[in-house]
VOGU-3710 file (C-alpha; in Angstrom, 3 decimals, decimal comma):
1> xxxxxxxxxx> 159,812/90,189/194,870  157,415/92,558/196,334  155,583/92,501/199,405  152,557/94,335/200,921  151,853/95,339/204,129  148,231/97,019/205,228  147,767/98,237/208,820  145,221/100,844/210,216  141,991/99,230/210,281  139,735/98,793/212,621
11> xxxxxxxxxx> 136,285/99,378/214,276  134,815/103,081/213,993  131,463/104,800/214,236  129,838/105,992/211,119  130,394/109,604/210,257  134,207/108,830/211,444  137,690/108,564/210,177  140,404/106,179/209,408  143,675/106,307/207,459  144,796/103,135/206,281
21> xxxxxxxxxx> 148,876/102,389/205,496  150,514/99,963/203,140  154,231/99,375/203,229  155,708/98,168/200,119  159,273/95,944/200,008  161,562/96,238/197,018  162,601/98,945/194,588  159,793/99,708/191,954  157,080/101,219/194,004  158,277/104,668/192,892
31> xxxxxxxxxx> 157,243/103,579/189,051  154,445/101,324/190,227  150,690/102,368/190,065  148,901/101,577/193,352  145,117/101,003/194,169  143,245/100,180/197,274  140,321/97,776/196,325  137,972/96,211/199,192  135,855/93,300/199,482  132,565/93,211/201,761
41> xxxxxxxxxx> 131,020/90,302/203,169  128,919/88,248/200,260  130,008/91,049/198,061  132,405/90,761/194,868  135,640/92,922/195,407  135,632/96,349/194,415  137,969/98,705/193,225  138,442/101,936/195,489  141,142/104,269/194,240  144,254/104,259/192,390
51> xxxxxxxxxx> 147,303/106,625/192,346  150,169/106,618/188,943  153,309/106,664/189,796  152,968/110,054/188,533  150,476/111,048/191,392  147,243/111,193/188,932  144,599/109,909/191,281  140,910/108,150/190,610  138,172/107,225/192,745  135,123/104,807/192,834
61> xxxxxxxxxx> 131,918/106,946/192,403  130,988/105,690/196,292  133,976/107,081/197,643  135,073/110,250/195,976  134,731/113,093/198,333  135,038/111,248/201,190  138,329/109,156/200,334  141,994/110,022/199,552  144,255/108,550/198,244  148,212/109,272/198,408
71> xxxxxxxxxx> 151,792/108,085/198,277  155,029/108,624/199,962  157,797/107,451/197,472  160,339/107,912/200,343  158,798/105,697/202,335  157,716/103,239/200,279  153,834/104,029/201,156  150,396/104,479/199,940  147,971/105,876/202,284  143,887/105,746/202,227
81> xxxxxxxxxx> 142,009/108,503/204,276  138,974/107,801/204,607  136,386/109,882/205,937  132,360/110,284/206,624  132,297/106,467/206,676  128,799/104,627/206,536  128,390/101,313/207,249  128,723/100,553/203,666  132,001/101,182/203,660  132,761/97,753/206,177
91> xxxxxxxxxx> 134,856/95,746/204,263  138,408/94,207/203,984  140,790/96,775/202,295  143,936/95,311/200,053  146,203/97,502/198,828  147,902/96,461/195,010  150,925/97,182/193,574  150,781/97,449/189,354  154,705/96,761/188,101  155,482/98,816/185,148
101> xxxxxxxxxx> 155,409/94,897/183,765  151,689/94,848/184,558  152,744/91,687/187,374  150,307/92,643/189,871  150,689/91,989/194,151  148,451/92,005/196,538  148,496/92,560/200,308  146,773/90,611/202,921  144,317/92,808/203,356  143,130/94,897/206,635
111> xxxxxx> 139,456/95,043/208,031  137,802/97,776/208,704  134,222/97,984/210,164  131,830/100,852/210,502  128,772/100,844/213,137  125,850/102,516/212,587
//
C-alpha cells in the first residue's frame, strides 16, 4: 500500500516562491512515475508536471519556466518549485504516484494561495 504525503503550502505574494514536498510510503516509488496535478476553486483539476522514474520531466504549458519538478529516490520524495507565482496559480496541489501496474494514489492534497 502506498501513501502520500504533501506539505509546503501556503499563503505567498505573487511574483514569489514555494517548494512543495510529497513523501511517499512503500517500496516502488523508485520505478513509479510521479505528477503534481492541482485543482482551483470551481475549476476542473489540472495536470501540472510529471517526472519517469527515469527523471524525463513534462510540464503544463502555464507552468513551464516557472515550475520544477524533481525527485529524491533516497528519500522517497518528489519536490515542486514553484516560482513567479500569479494568482492563477491558487489552487490545491496533489501529488500522484503511477505504479509500474498503472494503480494510481493520490495524496491529500496541500493549498497553496497567491495574493495579488
Amino acid at each position: 500500500q502506498v501513501q502520500l504525503v504533501e506539505s509546503g503550502g501556503g499563503l505567498v505574494q505573487a511574483g514569489g516562491s514555494l517548494r512543495l514536498s510529497c513523501a511517499a510510503s512503500g517500496s516502488i516509488f523508485s520505478i513509479s512515475n510521479m505528477a503534481w496535478y492541482r485543482q482551483a476553486p470551481r475549476k476542473q483539476r489540472e495536470w501540472v508536471a510529471t517526472i519517469t522514474s527515469s527523471i524525463n520531466t513534462l510540464y503544463a504549458d502555464s507552468v513551464k519556466g516557472r515550475f520544477t519538478i524533481s525527485r529524491d529516490n533516497a528519500k522517497n520524495t518528489v519536490y515542486l518549485q514553484m516560482g513567479s507565482l500569479k494568482p492563477e496559480d491558487t489552487a490545491v496541489y496533489y501529488c500522484t504516484l503511477r505504479a509500474p501496474n498503472h494503480s494510481d494514489y493520490w495524496g491529500p492534497g496541500t493549498q497553496v494561495t497567491v495574493s495579488s
